[in-house]
Biopython code that builds the backbone (N, CA, C, O; Angstrom):
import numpy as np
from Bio.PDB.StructureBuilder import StructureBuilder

atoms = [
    (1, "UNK", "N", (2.039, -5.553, 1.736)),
    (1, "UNK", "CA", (1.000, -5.401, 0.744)),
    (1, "UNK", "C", (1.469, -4.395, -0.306)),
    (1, "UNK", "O", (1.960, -3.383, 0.195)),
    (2, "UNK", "N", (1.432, -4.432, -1.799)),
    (2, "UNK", "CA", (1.945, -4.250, -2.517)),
    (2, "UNK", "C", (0.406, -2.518, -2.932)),
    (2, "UNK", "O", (-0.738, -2.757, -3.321)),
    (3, "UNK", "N", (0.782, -1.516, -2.755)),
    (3, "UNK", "CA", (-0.155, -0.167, -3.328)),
    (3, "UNK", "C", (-0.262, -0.357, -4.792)),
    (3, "UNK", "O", (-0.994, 0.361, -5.474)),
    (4, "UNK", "N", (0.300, -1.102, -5.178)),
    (4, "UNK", "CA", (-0.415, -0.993, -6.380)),
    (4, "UNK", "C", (-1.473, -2.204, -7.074)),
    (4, "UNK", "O", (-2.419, -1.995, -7.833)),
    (5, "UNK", "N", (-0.941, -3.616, -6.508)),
    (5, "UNK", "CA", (-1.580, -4.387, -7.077)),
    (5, "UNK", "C", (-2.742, -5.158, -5.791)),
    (5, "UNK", "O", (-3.840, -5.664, -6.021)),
    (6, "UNK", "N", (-2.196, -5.049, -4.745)),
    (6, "UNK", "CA", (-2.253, -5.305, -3.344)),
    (6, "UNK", "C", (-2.124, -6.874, -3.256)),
    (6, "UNK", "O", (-3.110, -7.416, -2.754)),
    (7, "UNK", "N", (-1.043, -7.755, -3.668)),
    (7, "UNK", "CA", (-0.416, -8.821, -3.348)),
    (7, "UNK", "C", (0.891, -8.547, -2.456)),
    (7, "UNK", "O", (1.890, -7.839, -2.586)),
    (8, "UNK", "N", (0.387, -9.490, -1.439)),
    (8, "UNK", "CA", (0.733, -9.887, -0.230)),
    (8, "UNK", "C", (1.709, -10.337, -0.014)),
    (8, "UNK", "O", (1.768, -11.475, -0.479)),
    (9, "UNK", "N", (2.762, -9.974, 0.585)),
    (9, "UNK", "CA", (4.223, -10.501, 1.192)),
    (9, "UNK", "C", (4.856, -10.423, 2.482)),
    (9, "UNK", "O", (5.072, -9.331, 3.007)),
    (10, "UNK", "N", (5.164, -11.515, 3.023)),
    (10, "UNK", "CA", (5.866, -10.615, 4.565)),
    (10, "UNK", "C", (6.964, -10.182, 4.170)),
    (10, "UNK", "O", (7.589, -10.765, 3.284)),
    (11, "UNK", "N", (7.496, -8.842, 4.882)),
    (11, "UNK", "CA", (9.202, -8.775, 4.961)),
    (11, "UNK", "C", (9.247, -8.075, 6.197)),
    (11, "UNK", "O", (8.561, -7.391, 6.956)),
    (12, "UNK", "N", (10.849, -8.772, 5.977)),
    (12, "UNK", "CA", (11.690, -8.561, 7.126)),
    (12, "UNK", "C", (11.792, -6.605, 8.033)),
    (12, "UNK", "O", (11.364, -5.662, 7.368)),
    (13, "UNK", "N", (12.179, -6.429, 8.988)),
    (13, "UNK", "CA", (12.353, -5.161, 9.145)),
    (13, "UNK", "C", (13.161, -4.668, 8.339)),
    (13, "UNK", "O", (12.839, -3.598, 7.823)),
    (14, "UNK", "N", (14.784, -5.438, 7.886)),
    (14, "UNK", "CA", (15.796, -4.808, 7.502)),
    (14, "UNK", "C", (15.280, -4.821, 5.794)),
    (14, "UNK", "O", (16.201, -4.586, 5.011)),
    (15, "UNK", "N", (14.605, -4.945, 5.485)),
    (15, "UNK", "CA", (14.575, -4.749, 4.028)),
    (15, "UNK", "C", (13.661, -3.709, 3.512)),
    (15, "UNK", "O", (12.441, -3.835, 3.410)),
    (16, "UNK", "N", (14.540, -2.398, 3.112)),
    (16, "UNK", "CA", (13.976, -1.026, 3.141)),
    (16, "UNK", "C", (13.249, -0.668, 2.126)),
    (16, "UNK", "O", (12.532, 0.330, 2.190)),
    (17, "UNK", "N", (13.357, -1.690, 0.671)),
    (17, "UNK", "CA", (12.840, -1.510, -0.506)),
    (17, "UNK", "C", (11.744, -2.639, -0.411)),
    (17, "UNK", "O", (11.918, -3.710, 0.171)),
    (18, "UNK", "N", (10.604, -2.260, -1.054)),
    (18, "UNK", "CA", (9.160, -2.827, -1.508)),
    (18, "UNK", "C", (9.326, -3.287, -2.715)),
    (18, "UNK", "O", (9.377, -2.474, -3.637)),
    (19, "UNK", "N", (9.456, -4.815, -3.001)),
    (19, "UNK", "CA", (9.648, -5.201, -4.450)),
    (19, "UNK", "C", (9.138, -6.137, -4.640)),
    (19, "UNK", "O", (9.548, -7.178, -4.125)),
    (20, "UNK", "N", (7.457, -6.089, -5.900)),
    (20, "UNK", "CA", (6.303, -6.690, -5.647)),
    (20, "UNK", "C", (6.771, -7.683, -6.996)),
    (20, "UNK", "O", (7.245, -7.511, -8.119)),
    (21, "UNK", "N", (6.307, -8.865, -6.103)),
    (21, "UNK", "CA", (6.997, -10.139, -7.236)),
    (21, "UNK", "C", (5.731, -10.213, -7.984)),
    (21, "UNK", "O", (5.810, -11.009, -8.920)),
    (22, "UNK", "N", (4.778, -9.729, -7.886)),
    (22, "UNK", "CA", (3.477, -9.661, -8.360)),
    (22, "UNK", "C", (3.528, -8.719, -9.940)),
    (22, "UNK", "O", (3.410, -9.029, -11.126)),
    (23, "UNK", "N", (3.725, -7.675, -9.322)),
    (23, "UNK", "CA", (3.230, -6.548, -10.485)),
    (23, "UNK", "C", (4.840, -5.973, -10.792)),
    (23, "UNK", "O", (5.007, -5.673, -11.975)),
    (24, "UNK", "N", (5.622, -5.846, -10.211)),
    (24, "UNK", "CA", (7.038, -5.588, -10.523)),
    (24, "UNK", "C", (7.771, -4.155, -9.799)),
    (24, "UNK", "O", (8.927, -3.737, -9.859)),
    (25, "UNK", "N", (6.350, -3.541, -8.992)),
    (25, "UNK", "CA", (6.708, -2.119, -8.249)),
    (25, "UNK", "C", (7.851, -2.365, -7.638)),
    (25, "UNK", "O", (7.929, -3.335, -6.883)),
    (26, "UNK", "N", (8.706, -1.706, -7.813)),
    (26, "UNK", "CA", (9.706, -0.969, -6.799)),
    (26, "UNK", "C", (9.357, -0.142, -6.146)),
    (26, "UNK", "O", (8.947, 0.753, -6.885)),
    (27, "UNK", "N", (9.235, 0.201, -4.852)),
    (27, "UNK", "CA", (9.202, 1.334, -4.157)),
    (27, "UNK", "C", (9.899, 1.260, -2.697)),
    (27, "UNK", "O", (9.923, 0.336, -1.884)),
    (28, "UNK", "N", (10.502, 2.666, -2.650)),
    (28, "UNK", "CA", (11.267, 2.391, -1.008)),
    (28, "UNK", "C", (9.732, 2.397, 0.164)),
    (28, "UNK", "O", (8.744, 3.129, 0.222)),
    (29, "UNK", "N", (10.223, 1.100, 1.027)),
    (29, "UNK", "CA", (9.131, 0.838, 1.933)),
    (29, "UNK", "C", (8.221, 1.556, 2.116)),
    (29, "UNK", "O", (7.026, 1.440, 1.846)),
    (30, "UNK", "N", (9.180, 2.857, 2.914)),
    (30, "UNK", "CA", (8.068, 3.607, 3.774)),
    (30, "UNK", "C", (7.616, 4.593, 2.387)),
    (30, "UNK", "O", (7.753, 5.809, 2.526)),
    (31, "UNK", "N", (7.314, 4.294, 1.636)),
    (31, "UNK", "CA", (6.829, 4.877, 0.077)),
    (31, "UNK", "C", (5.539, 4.343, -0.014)),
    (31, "UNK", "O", (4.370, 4.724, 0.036)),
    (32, "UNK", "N", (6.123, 3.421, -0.150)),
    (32, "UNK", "CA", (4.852, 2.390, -0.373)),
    (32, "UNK", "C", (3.753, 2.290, 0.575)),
    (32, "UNK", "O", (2.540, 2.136, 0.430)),
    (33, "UNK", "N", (4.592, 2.434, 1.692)),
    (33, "UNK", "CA", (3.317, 2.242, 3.353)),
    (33, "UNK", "C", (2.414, 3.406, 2.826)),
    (33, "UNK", "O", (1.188, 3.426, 2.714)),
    (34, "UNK", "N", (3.372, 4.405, 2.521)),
    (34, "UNK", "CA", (2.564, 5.832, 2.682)),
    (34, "UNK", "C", (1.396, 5.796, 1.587)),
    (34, "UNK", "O", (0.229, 6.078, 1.862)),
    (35, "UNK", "N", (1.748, 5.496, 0.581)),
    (35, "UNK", "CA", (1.062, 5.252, -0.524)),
    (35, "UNK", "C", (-1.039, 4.344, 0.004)),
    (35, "UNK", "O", (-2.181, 4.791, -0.102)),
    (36, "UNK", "N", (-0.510, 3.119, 0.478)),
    (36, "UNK", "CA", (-1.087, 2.473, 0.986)),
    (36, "UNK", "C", (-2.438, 3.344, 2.183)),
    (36, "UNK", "O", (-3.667, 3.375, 2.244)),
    (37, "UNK", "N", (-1.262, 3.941, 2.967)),
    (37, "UNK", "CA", (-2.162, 4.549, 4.084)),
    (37, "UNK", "C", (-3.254, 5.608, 2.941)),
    (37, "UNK", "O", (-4.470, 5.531, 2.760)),
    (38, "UNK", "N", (-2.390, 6.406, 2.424)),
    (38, "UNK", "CA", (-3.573, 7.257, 1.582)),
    (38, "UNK", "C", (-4.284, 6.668, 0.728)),
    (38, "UNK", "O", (-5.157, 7.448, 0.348)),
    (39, "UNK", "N", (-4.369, 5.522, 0.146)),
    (39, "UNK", "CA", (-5.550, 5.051, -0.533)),
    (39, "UNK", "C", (-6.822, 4.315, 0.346)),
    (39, "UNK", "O", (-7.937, 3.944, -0.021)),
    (40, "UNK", "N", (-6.183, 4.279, 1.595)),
    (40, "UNK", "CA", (-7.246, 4.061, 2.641)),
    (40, "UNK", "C", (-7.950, 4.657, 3.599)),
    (40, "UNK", "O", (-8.716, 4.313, 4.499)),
    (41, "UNK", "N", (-7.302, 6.050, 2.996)),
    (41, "UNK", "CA", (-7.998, 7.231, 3.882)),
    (41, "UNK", "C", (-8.988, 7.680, 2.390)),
    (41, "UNK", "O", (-9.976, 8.282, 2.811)),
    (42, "UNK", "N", (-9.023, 7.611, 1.300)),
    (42, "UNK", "CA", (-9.538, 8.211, 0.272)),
    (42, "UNK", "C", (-10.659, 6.954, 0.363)),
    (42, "UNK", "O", (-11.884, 7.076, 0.366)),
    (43, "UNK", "N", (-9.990, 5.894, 0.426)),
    (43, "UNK", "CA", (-11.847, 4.809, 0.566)),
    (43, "UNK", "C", (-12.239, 5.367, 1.893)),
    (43, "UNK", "O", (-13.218, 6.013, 1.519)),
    (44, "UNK", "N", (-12.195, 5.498, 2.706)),
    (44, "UNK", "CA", (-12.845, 5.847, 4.032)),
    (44, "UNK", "C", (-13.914, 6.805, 3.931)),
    (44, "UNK", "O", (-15.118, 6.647, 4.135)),
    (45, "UNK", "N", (-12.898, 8.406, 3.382)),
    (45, "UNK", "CA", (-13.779, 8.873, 3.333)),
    (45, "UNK", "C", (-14.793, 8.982, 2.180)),
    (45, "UNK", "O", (-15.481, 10.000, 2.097)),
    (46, "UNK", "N", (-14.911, 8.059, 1.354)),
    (46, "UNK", "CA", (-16.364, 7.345, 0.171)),
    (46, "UNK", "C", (-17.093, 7.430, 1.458)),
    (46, "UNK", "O", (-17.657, 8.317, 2.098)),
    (47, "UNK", "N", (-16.820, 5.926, 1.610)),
    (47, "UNK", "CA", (-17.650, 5.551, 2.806)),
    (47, "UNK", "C", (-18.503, 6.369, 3.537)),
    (47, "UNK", "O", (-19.681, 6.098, 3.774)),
    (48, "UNK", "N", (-17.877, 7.433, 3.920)),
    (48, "UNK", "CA", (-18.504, 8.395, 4.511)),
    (48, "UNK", "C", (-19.031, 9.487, 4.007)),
    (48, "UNK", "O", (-19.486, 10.395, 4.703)),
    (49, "UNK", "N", (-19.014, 9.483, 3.097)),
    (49, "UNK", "CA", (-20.099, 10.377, 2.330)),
    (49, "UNK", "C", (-20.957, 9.654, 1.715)),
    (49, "UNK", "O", (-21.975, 10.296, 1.457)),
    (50, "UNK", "N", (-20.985, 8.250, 1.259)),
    (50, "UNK", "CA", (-21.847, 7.674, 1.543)),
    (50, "UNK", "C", (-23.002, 7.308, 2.630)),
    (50, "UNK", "O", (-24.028, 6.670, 2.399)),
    (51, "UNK", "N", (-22.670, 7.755, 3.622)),
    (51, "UNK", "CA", (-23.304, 7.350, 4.718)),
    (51, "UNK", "C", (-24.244, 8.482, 4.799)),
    (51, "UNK", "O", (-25.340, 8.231, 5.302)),
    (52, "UNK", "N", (-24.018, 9.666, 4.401)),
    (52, "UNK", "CA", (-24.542, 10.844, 4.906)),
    (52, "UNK", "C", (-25.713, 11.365, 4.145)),
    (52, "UNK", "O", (-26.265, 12.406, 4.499)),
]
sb = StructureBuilder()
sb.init_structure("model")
sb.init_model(0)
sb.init_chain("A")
sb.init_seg("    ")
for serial, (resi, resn, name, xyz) in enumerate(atoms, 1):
    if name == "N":
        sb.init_residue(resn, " ", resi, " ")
    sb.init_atom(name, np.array(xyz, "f"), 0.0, 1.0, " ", f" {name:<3s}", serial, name[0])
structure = sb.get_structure()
């Protein structure tokens, strides 16, 4: 899944770079994962201050 545009691709383990045929991001994988994980901890916690 692409952090910036969030179009969808499988890849392989061995392929260390993130390169979104979508929007054109380059990013090294675990960049991108990371990227990803924190924009889903920042909706979460909406969510949860929403709730409250």
């Amino acid at each position: 899944m692409c952090p910036q545009c969030g179009y969808k691709k499988k890849k392989e383990l061995f392929q260390r770079v993130h390169n979104c045929d979508n929007c054109n991001l380059i990013a090294d994988r675990d960049v991108a994962a990371a990227m990803i994980f924190t924009q889903t901890f920042f909706f979460l916690i909406e969510l949860i201050k929403l709730r409250i």
